[in-house]
C-alpha positions as protocol buffer text, in pm:
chain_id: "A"
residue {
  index: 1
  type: UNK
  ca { x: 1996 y: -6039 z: -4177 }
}
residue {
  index: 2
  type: UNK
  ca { x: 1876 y: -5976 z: -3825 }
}
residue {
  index: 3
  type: UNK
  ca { x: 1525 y: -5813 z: -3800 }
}
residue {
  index: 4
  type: UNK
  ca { x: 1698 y: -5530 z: -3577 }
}
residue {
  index: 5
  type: UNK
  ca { x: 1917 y: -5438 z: -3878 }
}
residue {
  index: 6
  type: UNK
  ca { x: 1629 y: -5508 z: -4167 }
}
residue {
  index: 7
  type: UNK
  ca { x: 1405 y: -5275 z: -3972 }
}
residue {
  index: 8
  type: UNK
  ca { x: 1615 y: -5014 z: -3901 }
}
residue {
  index: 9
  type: UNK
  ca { x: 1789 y: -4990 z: -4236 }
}
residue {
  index: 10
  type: UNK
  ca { x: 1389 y: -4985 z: -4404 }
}
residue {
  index: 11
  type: UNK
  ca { x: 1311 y: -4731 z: -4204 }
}
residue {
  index: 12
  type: UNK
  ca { x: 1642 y: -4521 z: -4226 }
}
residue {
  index: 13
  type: UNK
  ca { x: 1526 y: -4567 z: -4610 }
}
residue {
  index: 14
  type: UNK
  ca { x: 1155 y: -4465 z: -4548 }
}
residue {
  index: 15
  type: UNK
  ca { x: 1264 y: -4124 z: -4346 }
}
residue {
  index: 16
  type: UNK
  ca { x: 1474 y: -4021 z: -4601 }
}
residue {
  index: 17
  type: UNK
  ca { x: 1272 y: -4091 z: -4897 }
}
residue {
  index: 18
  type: UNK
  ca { x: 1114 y: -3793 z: -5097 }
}
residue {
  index: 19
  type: UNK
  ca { x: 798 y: -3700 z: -5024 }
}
residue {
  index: 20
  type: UNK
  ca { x: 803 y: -3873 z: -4673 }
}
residue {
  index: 21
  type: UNK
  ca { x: 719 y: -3675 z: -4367 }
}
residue {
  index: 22
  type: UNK
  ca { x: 1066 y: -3821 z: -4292 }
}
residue {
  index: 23
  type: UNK
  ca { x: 941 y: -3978 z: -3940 }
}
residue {
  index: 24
  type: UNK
  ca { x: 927 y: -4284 z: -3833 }
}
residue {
  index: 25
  type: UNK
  ca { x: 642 y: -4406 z: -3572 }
}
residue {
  index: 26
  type: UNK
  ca { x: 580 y: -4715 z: -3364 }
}
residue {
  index: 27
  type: UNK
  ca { x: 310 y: -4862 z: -3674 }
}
residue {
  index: 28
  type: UNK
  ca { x: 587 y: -4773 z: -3900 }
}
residue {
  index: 29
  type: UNK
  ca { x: 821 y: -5039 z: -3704 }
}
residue {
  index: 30
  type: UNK
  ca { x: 545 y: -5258 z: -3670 }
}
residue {
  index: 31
  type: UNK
  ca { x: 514 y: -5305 z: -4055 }
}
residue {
  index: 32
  type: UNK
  ca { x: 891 y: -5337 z: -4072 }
}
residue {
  index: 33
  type: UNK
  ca { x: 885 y: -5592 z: -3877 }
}
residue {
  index: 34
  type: UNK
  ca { x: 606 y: -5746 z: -4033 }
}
residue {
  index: 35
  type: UNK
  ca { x: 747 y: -5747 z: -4373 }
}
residue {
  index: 36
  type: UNK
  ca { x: 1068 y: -5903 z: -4194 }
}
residue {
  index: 37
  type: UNK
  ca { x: 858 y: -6190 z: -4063 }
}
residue {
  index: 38
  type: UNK
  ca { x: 746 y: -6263 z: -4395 }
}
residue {
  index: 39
  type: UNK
  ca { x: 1123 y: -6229 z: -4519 }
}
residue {
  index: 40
  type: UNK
  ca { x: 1051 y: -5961 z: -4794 }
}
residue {
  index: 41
  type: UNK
  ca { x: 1384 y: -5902 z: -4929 }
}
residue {
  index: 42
  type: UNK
  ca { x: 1536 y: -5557 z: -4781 }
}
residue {
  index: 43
  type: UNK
  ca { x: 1618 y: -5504 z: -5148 }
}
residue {
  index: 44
  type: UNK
  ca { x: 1270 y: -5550 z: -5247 }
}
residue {
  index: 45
  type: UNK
  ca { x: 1113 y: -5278 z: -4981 }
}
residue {
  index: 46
  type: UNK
  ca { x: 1347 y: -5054 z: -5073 }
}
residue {
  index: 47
  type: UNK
  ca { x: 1293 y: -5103 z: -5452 }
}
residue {
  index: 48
  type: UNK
  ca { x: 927 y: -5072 z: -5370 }
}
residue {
  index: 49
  type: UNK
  ca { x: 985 y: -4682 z: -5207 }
}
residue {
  index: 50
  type: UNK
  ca { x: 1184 y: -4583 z: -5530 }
}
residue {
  index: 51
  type: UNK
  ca { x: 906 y: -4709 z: -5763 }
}
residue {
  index: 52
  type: UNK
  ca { x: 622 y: -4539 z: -5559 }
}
residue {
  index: 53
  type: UNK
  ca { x: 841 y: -4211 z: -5534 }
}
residue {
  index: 54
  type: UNK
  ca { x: 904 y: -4211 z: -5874 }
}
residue {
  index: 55
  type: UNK
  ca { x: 576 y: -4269 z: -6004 }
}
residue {
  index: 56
  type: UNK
  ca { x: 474 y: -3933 z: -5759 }
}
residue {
  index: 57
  type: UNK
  ca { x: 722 y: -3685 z: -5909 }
}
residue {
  index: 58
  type: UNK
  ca { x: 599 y: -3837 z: -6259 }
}
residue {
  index: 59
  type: UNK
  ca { x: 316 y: -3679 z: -6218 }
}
residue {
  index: 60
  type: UNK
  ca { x: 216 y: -3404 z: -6490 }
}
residue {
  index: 61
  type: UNK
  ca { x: 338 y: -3022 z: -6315 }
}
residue {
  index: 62
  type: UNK
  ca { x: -36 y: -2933 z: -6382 }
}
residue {
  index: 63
  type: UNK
  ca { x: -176 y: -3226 z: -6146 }
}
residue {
  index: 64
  type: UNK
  ca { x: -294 y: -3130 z: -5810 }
}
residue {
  index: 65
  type: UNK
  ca { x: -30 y: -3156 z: -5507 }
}
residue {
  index: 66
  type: UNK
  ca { x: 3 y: -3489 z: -5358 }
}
residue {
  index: 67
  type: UNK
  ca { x: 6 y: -3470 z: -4980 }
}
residue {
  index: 68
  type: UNK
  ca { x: 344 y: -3626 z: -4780 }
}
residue {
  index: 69
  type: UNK
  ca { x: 320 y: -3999 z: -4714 }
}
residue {
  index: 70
  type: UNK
  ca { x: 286 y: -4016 z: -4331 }
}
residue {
  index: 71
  type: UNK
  ca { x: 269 y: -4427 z: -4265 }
}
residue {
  index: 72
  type: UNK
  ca { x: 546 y: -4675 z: -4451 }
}
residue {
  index: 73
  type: UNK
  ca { x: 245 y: -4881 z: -4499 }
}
residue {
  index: 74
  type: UNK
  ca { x: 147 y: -4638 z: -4798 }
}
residue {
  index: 75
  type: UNK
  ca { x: 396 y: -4863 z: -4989 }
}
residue {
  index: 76
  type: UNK
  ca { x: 236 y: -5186 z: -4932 }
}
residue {
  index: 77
  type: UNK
  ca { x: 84 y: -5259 z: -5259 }
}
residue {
  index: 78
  type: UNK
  ca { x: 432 y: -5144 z: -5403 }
}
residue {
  index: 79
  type: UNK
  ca { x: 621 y: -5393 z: -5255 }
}
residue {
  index: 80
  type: UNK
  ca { x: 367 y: -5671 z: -5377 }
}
residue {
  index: 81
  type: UNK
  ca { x: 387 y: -5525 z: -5666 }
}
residue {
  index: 82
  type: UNK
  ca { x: 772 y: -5550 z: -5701 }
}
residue {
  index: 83
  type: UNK
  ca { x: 776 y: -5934 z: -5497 }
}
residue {
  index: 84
  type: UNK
  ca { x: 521 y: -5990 z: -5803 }
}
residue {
  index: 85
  type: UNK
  ca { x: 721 y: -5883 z: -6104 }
}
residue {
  index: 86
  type: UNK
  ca { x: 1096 y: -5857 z: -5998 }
}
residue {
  index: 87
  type: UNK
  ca { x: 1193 y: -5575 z: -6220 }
}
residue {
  index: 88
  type: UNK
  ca { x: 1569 y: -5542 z: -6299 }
}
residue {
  index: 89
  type: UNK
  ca { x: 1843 y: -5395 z: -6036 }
}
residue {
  index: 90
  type: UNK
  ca { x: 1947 y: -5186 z: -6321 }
}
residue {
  index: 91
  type: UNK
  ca { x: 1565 y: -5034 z: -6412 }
}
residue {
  index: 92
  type: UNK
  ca { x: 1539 y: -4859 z: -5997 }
}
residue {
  index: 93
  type: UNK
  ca { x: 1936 y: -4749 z: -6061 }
}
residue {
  index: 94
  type: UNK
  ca { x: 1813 y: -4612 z: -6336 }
}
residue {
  index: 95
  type: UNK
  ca { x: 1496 y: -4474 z: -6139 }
}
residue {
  index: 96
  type: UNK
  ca { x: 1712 y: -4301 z: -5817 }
}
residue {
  index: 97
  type: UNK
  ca { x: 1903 y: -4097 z: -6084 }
}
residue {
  index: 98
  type: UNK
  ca { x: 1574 y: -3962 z: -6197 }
}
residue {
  index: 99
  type: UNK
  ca { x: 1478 y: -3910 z: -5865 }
}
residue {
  index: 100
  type: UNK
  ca { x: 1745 y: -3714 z: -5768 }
}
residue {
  index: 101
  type: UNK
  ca { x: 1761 y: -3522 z: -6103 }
}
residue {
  index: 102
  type: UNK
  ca { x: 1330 y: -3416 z: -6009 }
}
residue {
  index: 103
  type: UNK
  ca { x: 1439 y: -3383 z: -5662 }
}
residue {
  index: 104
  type: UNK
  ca { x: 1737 y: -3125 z: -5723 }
}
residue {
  index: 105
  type: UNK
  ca { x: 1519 y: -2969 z: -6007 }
}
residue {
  index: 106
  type: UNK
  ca { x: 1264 y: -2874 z: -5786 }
}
């Protein structure tokens, strides 16, 4: 994939995730590009942005408010995490129909 298309379909993914401030600003690009260069998987970033978002609406209802993610960087250690251990295709299906069942809850 070209990095024009990687990076713009990451961040098309990043401004509409949940919980985003759902813009997208020139260090934003510059870590798409980045993780382009280092040819992380498109699949893989955008696995890593379901995980993270899932693991914030997990939260107990009790917990303090999490402020909105304002840098695509914020999923950094995600992605490693997901390059690391390669979780199933079928586990973050499984995770985007709990997010939108939280999301439309809420």
């Amino acid at each position: 994939m070209e990095q024009r298309e990687y990076v713009q379909r990451l961040l098309d993914a990043y401004r509409t995730t949940p919980g985003t401030a759902g813009v997208v600003r020139r260090p934003d690009r510059l870590f798409a590009v980045q993780l382009h260069e280092r040819a992380v998987p498109l699949d893989i970033a955008q696995n890593a942005l379901t995980l993270a978002v899932a693991r914030r609406l997990a939260r107990a209802a009790d917990a303090p408010p999490l402020g909105v993610i304002r840098s695509l960087a914020y999923f950094a250690p995600v992605i490693e995490e997901v390059l690391q251990t390669r979780p199933s295709p079928q586990y973050f299906h499984h995770l985007r129909q709990r997010i939108q069942k939280l999301v439309s809850a809420r």
